[in-house]
C-alpha positions as CSV (number, residue, x, y, z in Angstrom):
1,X,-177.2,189.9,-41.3
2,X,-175.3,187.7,-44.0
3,X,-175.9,189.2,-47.6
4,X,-176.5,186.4,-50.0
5,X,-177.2,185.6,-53.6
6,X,-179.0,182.6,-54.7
7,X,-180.0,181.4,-58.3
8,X,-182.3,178.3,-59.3
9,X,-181.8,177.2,-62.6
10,X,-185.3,175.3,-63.5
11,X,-186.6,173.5,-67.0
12,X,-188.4,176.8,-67.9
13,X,-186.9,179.8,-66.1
14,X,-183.6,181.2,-64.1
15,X,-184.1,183.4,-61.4
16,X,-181.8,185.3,-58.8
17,X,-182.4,186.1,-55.1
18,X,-179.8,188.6,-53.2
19,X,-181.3,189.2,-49.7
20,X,-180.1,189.8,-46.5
21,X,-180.2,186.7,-44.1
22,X,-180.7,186.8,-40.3
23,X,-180.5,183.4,-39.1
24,X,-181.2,183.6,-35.4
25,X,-184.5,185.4,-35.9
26,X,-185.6,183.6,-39.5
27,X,-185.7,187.1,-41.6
28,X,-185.2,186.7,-44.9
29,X,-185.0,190.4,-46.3
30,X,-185.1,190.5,-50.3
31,X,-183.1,193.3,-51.9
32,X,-183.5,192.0,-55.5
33,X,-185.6,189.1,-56.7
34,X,-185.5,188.7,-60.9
35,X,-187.1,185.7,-62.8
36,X,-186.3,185.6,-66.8
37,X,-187.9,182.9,-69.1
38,X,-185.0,180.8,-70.6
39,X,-186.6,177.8,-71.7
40,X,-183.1,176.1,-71.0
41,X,-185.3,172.1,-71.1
42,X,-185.9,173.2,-74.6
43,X,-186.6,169.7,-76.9
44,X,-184.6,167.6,-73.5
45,X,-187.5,165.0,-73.4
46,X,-187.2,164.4,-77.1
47,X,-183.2,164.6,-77.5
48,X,-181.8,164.2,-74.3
49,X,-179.3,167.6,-74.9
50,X,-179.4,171.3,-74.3
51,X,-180.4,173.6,-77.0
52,X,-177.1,175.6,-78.2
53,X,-180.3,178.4,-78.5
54,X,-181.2,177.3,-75.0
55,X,-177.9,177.9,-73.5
56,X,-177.3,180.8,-75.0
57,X,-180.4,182.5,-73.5
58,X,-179.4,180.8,-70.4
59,X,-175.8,182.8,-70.3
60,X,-177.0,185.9,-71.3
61,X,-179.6,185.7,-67.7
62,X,-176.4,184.9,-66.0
63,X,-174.2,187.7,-67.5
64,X,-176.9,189.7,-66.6
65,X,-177.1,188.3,-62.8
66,X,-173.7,188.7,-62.3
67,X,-173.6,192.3,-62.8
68,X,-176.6,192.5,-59.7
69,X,-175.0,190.3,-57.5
70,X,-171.4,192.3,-58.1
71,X,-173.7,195.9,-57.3
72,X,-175.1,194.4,-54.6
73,X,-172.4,193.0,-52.7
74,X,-173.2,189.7,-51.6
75,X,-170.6,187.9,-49.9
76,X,-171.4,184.4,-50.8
77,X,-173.4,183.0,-54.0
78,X,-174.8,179.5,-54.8
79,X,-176.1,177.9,-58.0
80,X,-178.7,175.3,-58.1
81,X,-179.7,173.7,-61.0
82,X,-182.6,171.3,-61.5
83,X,-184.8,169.1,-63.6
84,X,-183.5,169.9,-67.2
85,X,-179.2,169.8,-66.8
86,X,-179.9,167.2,-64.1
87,X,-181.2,164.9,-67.8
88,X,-179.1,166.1,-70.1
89,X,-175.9,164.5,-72.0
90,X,-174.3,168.0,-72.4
91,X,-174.7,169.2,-69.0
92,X,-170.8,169.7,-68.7
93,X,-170.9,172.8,-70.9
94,X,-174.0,174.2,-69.3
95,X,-171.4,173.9,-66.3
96,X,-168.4,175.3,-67.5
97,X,-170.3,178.2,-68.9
98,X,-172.1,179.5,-65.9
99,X,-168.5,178.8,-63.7
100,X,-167.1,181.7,-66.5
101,X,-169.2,183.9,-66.3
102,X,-170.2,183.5,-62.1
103,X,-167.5,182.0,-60.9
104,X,-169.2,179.5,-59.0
105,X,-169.9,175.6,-60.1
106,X,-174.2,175.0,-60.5
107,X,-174.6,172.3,-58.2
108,X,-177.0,169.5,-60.1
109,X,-179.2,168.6,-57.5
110,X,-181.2,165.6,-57.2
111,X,-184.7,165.7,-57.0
112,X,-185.0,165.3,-53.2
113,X,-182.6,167.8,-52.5
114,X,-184.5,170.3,-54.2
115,X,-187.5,169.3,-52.9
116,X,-186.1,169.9,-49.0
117,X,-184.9,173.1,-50.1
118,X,-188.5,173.9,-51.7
119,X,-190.1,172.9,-48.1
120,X,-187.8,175.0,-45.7
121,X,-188.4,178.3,-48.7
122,X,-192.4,177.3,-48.2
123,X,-193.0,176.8,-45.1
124,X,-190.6,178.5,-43.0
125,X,-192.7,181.6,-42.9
126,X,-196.2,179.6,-42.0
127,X,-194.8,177.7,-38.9
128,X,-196.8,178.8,-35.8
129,X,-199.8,180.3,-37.6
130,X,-203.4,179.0,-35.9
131,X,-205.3,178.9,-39.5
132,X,-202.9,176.3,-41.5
133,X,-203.0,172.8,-40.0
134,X,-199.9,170.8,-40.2
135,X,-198.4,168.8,-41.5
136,X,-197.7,170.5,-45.1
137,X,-197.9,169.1,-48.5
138,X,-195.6,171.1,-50.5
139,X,-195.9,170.9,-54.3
140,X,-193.7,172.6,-56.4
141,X,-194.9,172.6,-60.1
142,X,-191.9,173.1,-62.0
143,X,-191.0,172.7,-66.0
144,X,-190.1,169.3,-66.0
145,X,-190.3,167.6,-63.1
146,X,-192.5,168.0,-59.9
147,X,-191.8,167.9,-56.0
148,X,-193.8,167.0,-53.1
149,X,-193.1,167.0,-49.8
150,X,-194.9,165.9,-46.9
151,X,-193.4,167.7,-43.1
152,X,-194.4,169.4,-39.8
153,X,-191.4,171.5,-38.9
154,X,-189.1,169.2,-41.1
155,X,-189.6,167.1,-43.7
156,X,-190.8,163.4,-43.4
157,X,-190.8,162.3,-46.7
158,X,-190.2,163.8,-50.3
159,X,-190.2,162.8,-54.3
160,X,-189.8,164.2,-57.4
161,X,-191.7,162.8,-60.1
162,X,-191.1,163.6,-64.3
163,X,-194.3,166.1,-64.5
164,X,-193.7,169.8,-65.0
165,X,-195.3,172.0,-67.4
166,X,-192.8,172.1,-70.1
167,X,-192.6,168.3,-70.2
168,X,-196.1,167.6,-70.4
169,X,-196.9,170.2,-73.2
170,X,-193.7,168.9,-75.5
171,X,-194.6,165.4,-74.8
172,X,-198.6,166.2,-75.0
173,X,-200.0,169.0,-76.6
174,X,-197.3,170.2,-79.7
175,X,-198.0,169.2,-83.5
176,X,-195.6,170.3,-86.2
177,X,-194.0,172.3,-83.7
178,X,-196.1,174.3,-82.7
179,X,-198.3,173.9,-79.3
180,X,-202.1,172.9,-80.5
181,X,-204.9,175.7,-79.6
182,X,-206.8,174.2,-78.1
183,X,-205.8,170.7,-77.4
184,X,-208.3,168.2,-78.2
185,X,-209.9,165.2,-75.9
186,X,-207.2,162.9,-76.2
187,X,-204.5,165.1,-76.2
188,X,-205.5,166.2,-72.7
189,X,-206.8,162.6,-71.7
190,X,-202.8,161.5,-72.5
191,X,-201.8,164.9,-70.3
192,X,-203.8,163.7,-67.2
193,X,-202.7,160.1,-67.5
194,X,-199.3,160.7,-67.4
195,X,-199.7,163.3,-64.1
196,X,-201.7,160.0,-62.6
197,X,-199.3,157.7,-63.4
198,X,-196.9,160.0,-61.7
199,X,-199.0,160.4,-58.6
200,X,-199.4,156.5,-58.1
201,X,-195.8,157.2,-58.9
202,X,-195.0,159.9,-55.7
203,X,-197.7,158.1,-53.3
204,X,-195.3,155.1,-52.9
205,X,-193.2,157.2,-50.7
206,X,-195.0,160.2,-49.9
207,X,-198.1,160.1,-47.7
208,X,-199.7,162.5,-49.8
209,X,-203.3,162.4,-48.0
210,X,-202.0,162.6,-45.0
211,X,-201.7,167.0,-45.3
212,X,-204.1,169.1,-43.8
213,X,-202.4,172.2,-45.8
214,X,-201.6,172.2,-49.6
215,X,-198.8,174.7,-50.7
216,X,-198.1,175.4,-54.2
217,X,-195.1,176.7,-55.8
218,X,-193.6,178.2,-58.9
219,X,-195.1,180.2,-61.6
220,X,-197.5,177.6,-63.2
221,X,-199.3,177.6,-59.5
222,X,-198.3,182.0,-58.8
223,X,-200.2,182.8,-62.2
224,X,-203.4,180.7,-61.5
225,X,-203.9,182.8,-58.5
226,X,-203.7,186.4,-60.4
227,X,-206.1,185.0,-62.3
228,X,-208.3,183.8,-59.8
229,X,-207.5,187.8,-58.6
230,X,-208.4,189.5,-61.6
231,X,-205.4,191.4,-61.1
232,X,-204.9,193.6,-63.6
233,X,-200.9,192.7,-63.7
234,X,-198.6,190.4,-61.5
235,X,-198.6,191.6,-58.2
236,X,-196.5,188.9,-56.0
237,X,-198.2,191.0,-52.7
238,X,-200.9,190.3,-53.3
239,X,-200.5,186.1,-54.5
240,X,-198.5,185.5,-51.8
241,X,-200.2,183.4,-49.2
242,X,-203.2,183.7,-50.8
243,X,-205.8,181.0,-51.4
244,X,-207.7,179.4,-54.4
245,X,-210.6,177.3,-53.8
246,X,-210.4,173.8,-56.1
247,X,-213.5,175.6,-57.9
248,X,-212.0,178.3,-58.9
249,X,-208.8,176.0,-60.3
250,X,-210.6,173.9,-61.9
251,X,-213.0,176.2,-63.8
252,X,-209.6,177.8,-64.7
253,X,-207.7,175.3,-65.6
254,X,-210.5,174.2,-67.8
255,X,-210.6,177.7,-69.4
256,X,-207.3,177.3,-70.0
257,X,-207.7,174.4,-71.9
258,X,-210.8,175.7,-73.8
259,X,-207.9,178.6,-75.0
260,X,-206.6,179.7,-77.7
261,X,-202.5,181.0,-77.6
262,X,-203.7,184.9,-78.5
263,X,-206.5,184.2,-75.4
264,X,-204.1,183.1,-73.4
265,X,-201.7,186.0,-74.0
266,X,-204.3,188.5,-73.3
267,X,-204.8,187.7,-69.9
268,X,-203.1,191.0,-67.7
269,X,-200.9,188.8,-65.3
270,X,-199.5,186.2,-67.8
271,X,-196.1,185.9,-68.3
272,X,-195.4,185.6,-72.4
273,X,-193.1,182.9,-71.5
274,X,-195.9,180.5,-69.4
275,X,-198.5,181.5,-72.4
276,X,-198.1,178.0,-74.0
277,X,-197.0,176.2,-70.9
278,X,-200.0,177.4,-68.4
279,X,-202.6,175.0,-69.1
280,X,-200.5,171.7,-68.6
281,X,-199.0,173.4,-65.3
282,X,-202.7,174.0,-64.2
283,X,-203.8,170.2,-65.0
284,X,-201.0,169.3,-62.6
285,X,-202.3,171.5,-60.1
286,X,-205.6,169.8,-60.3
287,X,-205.0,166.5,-60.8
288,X,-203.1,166.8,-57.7
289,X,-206.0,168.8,-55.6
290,X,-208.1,165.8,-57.0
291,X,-205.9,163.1,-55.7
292,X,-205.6,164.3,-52.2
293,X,-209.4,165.9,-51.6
294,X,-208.3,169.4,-51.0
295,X,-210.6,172.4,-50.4
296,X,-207.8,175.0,-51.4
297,X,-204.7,175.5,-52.1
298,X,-202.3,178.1,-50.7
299,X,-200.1,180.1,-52.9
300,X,-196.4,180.7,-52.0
301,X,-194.6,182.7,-54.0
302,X,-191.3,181.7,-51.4
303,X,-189.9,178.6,-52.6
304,X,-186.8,177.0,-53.8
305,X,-185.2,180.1,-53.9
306,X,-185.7,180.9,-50.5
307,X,-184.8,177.8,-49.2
308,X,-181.2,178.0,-51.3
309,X,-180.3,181.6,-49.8
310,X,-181.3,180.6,-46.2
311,X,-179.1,177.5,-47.1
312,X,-176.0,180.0,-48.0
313,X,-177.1,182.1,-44.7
């Protein structure tokens, strides 16, 4: 076993990973898994720069991740970051402040980098299993941006388009500041144009119908499936590999949509941070289980960050 920390640095949230690698028998054993709302894509549609606010709450997560990882022991660390410091014009001081205080450089990966390492995190643990036809469409709804990626056992083809949750509620569904409860009929007509644009925009290279299996990452796709539950707080046991019918999503997502912020904040297994973010995320979701004809999709809360620390292993 190789001990190894990983941290994916998204639009929307930072979260660490130290497990215990096993490469020659594909166990991935988790000793600590954190996630901690950052907002660190905060205003980057509009101005093109990190928040100072926005890094700040982004180095106080990775002062706090350091001090695991140190506990912990792991022998080797990497730093991904994606969709937000990939944009920005500051991103050299995001980067010299996360190399003080983790001694490591975040590597700004393009968008089909992180979408391989979204696949392998997805997938590795549903190869071989008789009730998920391959190949797999991996979707991984993210703050600003979103991946697929089409594969068997590897991946055949992959993009990363400019829809994430965070993106399409700035862009979308905020007046004066402050996110609209509830967003009217054009509002949410401009929403789903943009994801279809984006779609025709992901279809030129991605065979999206061609899947048999939808898989869908990150927290905008995890919380539509405690709600779907009725669990009465996050429980990742019991989203993990489980299934929501396109019903069920859709009568959700238009709930969602229906919402106001306090309703939205009421809900047991919501994240405060995703309360003003969930219903673009769930659009996504939709517009995409639309587009390709999909019964279900299955929920995966092993992504990214999986596929970063088995990348380190």
């Amino acid at each position: 076993m190789t001990r190894v920390a990983a941290i994916d640095c998204g639009t929307n949230s930072i979260r660490l990973l130290v497990a215990d690698a096993d490469p020659a028998s594909g166990e991935l054993v988790d000793l600590e898994r954190r996630m901690t709302i950052v907002r660190l894509g905060q205003g980057v549609d509009r101005t093109g720069r990190l928040a100072p606010e926005a890094l700040q709450r982004t180095f106080a997560a990775c002062r706090e991740y350091a001090a695991v990882i140190k506990e912990l022991g792991a022998e080797r660390l990497r730093f991904v970051a994606t969709s937000a410091s990939r944009d920005a014009e500051n991103r050299d001081e995001f980067v010299r402040g996360v190399m003080d205080i983790l001694g490591v450089e975040p590597e700004v990966i393009s968008g089909d980098q992180e979408a391989e390492f979204s696949f392998t995190g997805a997938t590795k643990e549903l190869l071989g299993r008789d009730d998920l036809v391959k190949p797999f469409l991996v979707v991984d709804i993210g703050g600003g941006s979103t991946e697929f990626v089409v594969g068997d056992d590897h991946v055949r083809a992959a993009r990363s388009v400019d829809i994430g949750c965070v993106r399409m509620t700035e862009r979308h569904l905020v007046r004066g500041g402050a996110v609209v409860d509830p967003p009217g009929p054009e509002q949410i007509a401009a929403v789903r144009a943009d994801i279809e644009a984006a779609l025709d925009l992901a279809e030129r290279t991605v065979p999206l119908r061609e899947a048999h299996t939808l898989v869908g990452l990150a927290g905008s796709v995890t919380t539509l499936s405690a709600i779907a539950q009725d669990l009465p707080a996050y429980d990742s046991t019991a989203i993990h590999h489980s299934r929501i019918p396109y019903e069920r999503v859709r009568d959700i997502t238009e709930g969602l949509l229906r919402s106001t912020h306090a309703e939205r904040a009421a809900i047991p297994s919501m994240h405060p941070g995703r309360v003003d973010v969930i219903a673009a995320g769930a659009l996504v979701l939709l517009a995409i289980m639309e587009r390709i004809g999909a019964a279900e999709v299955v929920v995966s809360e092993h992504d990214i960050l999986d596929g970063i620390a088995w990348s380190v292993a």
